[in-house]
N, C-alpha and C positions, 0 to 999 in steps of 0.2 A: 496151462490156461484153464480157468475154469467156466464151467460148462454156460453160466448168465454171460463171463469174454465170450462166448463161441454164437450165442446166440443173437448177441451185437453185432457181433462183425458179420454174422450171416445177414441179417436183418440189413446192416449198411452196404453188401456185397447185393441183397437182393433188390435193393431201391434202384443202385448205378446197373444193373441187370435190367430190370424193369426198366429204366428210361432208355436204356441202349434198345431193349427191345419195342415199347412204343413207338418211340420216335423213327426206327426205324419202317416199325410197320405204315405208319404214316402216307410217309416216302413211299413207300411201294403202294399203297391203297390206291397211289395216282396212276398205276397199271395195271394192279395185279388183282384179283376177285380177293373177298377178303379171308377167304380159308387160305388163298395161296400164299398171302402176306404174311399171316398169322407161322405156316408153318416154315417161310424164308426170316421168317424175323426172327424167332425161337431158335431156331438150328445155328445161325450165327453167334445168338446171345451167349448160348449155351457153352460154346467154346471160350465166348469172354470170362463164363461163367464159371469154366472149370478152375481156370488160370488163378482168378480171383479167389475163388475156395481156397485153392491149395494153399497157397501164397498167405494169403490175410486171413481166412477163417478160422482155418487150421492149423496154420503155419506147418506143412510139411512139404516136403516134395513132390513136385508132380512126375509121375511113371505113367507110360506107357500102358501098364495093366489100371491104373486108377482110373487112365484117359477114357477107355475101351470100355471100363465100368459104370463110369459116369454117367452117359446117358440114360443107365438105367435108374439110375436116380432120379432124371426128367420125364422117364417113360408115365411115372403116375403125376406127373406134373401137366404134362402133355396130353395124357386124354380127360383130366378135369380141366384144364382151361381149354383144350379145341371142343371140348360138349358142352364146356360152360358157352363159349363165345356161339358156339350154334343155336343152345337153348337161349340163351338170351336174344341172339340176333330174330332168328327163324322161327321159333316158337313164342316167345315173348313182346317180341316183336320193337327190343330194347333199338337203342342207337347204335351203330356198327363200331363208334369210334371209340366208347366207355365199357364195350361188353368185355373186351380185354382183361382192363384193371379188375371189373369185379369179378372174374373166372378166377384170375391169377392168385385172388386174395384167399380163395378158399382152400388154394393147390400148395400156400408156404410151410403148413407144420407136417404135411406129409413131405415134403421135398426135404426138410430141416433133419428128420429122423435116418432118410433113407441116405441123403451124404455124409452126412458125420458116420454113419456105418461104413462107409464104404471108406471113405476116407482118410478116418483114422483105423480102420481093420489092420489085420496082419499082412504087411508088408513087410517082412524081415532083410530084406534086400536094399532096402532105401531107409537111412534113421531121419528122422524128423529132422527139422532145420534148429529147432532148437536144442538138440541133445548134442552129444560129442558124437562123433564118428565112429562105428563101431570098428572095432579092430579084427 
């Protein structure tokens, strides 16, 4: 697959990501403060998100060691959009319910570098889905 494929199907993995995460936070905004939403809504998506990668982005399999890796992938994901959502909410004084979207926008081409590293890294133990089987 070449790397403009890889960057589609991220870009379409990260839209259904994005609304799995909104709409979720949504829902919770009607209990929960909005850092607590932001960080229950992400943590869930993220899981959606790995799956996603694996499967359609990359098309490899997903392991255990990828799973356990992954969040480091969201880890700079997660502190530019929970400072974005803060700077915009609390310092800017933006709307609580759009500060999301634009955190999130600025957090895609570093999240885009840091899984396809991970992703497609050395995993010698697992062959991709679309090679043959190693013997």
């Amino acid at each position: 697959m070449t790397l403009r494929g890889q960057i589609v199907r991220f870009a379409s993995v990260g839209v259904v990501n994005t609304g799995t995460y909104y709409g979720l936070y949504l829902v919770l905004l009607r209990w929960l403060p909005y850092v607590a939403a932001h960080v229950v809504a992400f943590l869930v998506s993220m899981v959606g998100s790995f799956f996603l990668t694996s499967y359609f982005t990359y098309r490899t399999r997903p392991t255990w060691r990828k799973f356990l890796l992954f969040p480091l992938t969201n880890a700079a994901n997660f502190a530019v959009t929970t400072g974005g959502v803060w700077l915009l909410v609390d310092v800017l004084g933006q709307n609580r319910m759009y500060a999301p979207l634009i955190a999130a926008a600025a957090a895609i081409p570093v999240t885009f570098v840091v899984s396809r590293t991970i992703m497609l890294g050395p995993d010698r133990r697992q062959p991709e889905l679309t090679r043959e089987p190693v013997a």
